[in-house]
VMD Tcl script that draws the C-alpha trace (Angstrom):
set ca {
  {21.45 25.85 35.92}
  {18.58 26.94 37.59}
  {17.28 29.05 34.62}
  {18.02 26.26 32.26}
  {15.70 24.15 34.26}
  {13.37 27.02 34.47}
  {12.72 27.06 30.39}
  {10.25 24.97 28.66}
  {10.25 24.23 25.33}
  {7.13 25.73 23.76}
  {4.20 23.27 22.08}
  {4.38 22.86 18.39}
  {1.43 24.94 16.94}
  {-0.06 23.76 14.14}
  {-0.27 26.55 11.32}
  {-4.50 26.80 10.84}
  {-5.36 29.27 8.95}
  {-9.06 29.89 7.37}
  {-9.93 31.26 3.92}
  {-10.37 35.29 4.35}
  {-11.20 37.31 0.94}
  {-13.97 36.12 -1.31}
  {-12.01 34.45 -4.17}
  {-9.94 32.38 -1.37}
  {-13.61 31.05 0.24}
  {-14.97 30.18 -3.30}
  {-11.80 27.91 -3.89}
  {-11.79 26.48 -0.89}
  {-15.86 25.48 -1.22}
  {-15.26 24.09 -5.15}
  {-11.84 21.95 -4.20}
  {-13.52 20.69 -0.55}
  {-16.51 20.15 -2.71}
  {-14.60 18.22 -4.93}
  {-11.96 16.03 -2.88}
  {-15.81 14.94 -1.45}
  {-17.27 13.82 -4.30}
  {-14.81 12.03 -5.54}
  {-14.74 9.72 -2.18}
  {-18.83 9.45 -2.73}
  {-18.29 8.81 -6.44}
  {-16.38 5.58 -5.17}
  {-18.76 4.65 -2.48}
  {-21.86 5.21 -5.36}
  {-19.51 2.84 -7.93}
  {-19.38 -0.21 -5.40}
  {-22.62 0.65 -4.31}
  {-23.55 0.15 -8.16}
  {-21.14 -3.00 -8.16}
  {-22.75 -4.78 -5.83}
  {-26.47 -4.25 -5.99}
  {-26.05 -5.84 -9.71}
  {-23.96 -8.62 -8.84}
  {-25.91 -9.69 -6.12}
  {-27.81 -12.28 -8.12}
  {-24.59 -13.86 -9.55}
  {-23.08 -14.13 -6.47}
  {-26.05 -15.55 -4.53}
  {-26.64 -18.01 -7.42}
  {-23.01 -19.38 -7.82}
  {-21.91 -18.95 -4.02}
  {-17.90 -19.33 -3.05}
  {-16.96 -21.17 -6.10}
  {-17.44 -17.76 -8.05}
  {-13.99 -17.32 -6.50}
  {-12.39 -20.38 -6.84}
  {-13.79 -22.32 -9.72}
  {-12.57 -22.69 -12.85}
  {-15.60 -23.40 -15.26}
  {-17.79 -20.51 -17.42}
  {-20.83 -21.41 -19.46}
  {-23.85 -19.29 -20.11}
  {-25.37 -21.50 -22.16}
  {-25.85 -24.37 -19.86}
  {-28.92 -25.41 -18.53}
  {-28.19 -23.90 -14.88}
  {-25.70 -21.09 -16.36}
  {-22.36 -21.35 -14.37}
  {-19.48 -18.46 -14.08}
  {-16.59 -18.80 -12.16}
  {-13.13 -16.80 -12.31}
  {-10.86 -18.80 -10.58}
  {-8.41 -18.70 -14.01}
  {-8.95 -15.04 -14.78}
  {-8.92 -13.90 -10.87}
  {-4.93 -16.13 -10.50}
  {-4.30 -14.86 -14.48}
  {-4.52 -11.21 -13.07}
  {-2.37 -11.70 -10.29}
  {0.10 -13.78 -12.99}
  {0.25 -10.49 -15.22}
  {0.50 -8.38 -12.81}
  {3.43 -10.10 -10.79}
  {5.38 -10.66 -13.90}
  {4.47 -6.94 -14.68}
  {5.98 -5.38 -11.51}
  {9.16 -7.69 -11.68}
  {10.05 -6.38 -15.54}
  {8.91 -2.79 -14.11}
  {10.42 -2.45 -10.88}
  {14.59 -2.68 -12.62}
  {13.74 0.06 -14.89}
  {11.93 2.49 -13.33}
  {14.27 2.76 -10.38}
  {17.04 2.96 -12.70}
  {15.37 5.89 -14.58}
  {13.79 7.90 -11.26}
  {17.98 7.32 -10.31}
  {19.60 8.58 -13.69}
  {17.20 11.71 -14.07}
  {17.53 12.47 -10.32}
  {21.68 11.94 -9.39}
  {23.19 11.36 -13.11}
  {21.73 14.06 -15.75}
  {22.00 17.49 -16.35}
  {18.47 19.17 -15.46}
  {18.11 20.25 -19.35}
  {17.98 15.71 -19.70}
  {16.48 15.28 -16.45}
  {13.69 17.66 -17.27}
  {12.93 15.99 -21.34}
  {13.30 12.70 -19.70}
  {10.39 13.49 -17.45}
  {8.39 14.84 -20.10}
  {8.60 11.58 -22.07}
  {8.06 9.56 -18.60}
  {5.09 11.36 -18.25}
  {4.23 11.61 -21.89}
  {4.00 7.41 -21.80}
  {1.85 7.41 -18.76}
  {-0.68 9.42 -20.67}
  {-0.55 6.81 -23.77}
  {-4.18 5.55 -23.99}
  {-4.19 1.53 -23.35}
  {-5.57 0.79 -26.57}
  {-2.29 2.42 -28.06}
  {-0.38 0.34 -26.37}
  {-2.52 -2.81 -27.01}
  {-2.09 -2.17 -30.90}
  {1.64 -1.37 -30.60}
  {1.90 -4.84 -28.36}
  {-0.01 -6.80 -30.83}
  {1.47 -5.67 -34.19}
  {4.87 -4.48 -33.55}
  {5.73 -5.88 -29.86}
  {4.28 -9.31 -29.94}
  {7.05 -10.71 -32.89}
  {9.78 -9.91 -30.76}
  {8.59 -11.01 -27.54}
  {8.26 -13.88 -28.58}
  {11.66 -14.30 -30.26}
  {12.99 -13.58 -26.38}
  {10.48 -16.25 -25.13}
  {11.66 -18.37 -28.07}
  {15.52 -18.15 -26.57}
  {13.91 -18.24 -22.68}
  {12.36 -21.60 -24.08}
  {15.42 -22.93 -25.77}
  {17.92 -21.94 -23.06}
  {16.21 -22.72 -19.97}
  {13.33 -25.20 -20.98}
  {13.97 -27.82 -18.89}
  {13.04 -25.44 -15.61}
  {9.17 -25.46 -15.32}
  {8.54 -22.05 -15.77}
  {9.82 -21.42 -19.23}
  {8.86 -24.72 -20.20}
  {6.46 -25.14 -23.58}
  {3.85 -27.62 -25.38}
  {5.19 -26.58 -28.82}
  {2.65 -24.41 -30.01}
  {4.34 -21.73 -29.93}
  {5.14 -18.61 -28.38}
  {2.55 -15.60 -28.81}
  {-0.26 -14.71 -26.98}
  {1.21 -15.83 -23.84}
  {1.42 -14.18 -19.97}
  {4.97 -13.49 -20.84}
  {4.06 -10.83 -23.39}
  {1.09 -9.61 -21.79}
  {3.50 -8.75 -18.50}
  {6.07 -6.98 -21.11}
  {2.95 -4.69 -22.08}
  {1.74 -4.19 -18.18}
  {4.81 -3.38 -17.72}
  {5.34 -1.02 -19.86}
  {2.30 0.87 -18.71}
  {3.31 0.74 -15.53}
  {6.67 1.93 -15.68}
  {5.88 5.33 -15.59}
  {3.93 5.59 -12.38}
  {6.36 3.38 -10.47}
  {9.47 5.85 -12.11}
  {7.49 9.45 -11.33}
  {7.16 8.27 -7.28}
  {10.45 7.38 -6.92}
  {12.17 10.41 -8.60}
  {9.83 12.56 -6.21}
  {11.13 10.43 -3.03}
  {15.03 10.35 -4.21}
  {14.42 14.31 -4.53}
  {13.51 14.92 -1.37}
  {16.61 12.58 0.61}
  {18.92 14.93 2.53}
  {21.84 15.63 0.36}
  {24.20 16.44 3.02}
  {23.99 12.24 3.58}
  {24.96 11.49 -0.45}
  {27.90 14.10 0.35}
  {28.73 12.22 3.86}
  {28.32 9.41 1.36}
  {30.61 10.15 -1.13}
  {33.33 12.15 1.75}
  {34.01 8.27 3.38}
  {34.99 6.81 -0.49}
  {31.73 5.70 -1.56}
  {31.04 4.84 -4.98}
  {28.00 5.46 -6.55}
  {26.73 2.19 -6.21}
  {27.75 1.66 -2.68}
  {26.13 5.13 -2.35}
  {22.46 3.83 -3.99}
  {22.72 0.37 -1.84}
  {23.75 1.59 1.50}
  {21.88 5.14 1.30}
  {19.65 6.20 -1.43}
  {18.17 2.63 -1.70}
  {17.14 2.08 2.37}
  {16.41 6.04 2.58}
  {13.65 5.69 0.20}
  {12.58 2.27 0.25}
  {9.41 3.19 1.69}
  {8.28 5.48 -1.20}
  {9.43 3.03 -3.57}
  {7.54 0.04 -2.06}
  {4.24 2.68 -2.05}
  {4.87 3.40 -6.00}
  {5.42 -0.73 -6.76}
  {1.76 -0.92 -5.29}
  {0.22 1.61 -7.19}
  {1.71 0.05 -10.01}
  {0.53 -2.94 -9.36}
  {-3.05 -1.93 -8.83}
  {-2.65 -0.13 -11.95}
  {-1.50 -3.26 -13.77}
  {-4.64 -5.55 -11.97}
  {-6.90 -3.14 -13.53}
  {-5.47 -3.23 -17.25}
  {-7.98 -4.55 -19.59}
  {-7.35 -3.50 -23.55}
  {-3.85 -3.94 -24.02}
  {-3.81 -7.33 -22.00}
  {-6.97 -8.05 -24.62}
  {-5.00 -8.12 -27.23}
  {-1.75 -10.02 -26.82}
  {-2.88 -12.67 -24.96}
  {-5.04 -15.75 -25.59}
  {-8.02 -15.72 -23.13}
  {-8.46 -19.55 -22.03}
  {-10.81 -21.07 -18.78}
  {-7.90 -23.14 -17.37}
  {-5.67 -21.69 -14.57}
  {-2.26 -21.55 -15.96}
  {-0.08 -21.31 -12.04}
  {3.26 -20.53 -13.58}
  {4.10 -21.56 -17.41}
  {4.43 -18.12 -18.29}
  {5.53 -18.55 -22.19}
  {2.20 -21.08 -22.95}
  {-0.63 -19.56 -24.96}
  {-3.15 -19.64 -22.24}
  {-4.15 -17.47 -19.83}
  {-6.23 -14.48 -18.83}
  {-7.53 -11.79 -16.34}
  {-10.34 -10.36 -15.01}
  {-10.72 -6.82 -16.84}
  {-9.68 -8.73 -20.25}
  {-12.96 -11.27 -19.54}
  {-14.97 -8.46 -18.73}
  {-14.21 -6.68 -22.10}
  {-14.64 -10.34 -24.37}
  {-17.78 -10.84 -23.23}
  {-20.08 -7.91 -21.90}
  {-21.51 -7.25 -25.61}
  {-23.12 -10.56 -25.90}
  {-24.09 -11.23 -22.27}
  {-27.31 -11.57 -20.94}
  {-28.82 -10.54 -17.59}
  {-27.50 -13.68 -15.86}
  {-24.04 -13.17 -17.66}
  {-24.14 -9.37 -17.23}
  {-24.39 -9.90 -13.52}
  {-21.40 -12.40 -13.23}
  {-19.67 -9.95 -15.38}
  {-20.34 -7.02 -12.49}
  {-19.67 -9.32 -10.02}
  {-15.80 -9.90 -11.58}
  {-15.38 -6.06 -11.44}
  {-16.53 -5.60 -8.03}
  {-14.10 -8.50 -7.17}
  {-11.59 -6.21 -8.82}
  {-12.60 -2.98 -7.50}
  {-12.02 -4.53 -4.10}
  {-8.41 -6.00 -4.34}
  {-7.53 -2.43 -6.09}
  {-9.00 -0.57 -3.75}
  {-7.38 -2.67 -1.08}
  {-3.29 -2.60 -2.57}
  {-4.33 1.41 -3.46}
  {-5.13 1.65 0.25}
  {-2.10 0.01 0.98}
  {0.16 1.63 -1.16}
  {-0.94 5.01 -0.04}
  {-0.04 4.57 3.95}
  {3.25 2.98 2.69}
  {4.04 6.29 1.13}
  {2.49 8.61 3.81}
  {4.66 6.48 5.97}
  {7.94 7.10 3.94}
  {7.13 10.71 4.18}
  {6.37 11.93 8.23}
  {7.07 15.48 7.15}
  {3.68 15.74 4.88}
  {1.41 14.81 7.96}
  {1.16 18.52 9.22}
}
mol new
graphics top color blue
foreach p $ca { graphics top sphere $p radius 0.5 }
foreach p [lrange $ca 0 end-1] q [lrange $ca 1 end] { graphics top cylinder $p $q radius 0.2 }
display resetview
């Protein structure tokens, strides 16, 4: 007993070692060189941001947030984004909802249900579709997607019309928030799929097994251990997706019909809009005064996506202890 009490257990060393031959010090200069210029590139960016919106946002104050009324024609020019900034968060909401079903249920079938020969050509085309350029995907939304969206928003409308949000004025049913969140989400699927496959990969196995020893099916197994096991990671990815999806700016462009009037929730209505879509409409034709509110709505942007990026990265660094040292 008296030796037991005698041994200590020994501090946990952390493993430091430093770059030795010449080749090892020349990559560790270019990628420490590099992981710090990308953090100044985004410090010079809102740097940029903000020294040109500075007269726009002096000029139109708080209600650059929270109005609802653009003209630079007038007199005394006025720009406010109170319909774009909500129209943003709209698309983006409806984005993650359509998103967040499917990409679980793809990270799940490649990880637990196929062979690796599907689980590794799934991937590829996962990835493949994260590496579509938006514009792609804003042409395939507006020619080929767009009809058949709106067929579904057609039944939506016809079967549940008398509830608020799928309600309609008759004008039809393109160019609504309901097609441009199909598209976000879409783009979005991808990222929210790859983090989740990575943090059902890494959940002890020996628990599925425990899992599967006491009777339990495999979705008992997903709701009672996969699911609350990873739930971190997957919250992490849903953010990244969803500053992804905030940031979107073609695609949304062309399926939806840009209008100054803050649509809250009638999602299959023509009208609506975001921020990076407003940006795009009308930066060609601005001038200076217009040019500035136009910075000034991407610095507003940069900020909330900086912000759920932020967020979303100590959500995953959370679900993962093990990566700290």
């Amino acid at each position: 007993m008296s030796q037991q009490s005698n041994l200590k257990i020994p501090e946990r060393r952390k493993l430091n070692t430093a770059p030795t031959s010449l080749g090892d010090k020349i990559f560790f200069r270019v990628a420490s060189g590099a992981a710090n210029f990308s953090i100044v590139l985004v410090g010079l960016i809102l740097v940029f941001l903000l020294w040109q919106s500075l007269p726009a946002l002096q000029g139109q104050g708080i209600d650059f947030i929270f109005g609802s009324n653009w003209d630079a024609a007038a007199e005394t020019p006025v720009f406010q984004i109170g319909p774009m900034l909500w129209g943003s968060f709209l698309i983006s909401f409806l984005g993650v909802i359509l998103a967040v079903p499917m990409a679980i249920a793809i990270a799940y079938f490649i990880e637990f249900m196929a062979s690796k020969a599907v689980g590794r050509v799934a991937t590829t085309l996962i990835d493949l579709l994260a590496a579509l350029p938006s514009v792609v995907l804003g042409l395939w939304g507006f020619a080929v997607f767009t009809p058949v969206a709106a067929g579904w928003a057609e039944s939506l409308n016809k079967a549940f019309g008398w509830f608020p949000l799928f309600a309609s004025d008759g004008a039809g049913f393109l160019a609504s928030p309901f097609i441009a969140g199909w598209i976000v989400a879409i783009m979005i699927v991808p990222i929210i799929a790859s983090i989740s496959r990575e943090i059902f990969s890494q959940i002890d196995r020996d628990l599925i097994n425990a899992a599967k020893g006491l009777g339990g099916g495999s979705y008992t197994i997903f709701k009672k251990v996969i699911l609350p096991t990873a739930s971190g990671g997957v919250v992490g990815g849903v953010l990244l997706g969803l500053g992804r999806a905030l940031g979107e700016t073609v695609a949304i462009f062309y399926v939806l019909n840009l209008v100054f009037e803050i649509n809250w929730y009638e999602i299959l209505q023509q009208r609506g809009g975001s921020i990076a879509s407003n940006i795009l409409a009308r930066f060609g034709e601005a001038g200076p005064a217009e040019i500035s509110a136009l910075m000034a709505s991407g610095l507003v942007l940069f900020v909330m996506t900086l912000i759920i990026n932020s967020i979303a990265a100590w959500v995953v660094a959370k679900a993962q202890p093990w990566r700290k040292n």
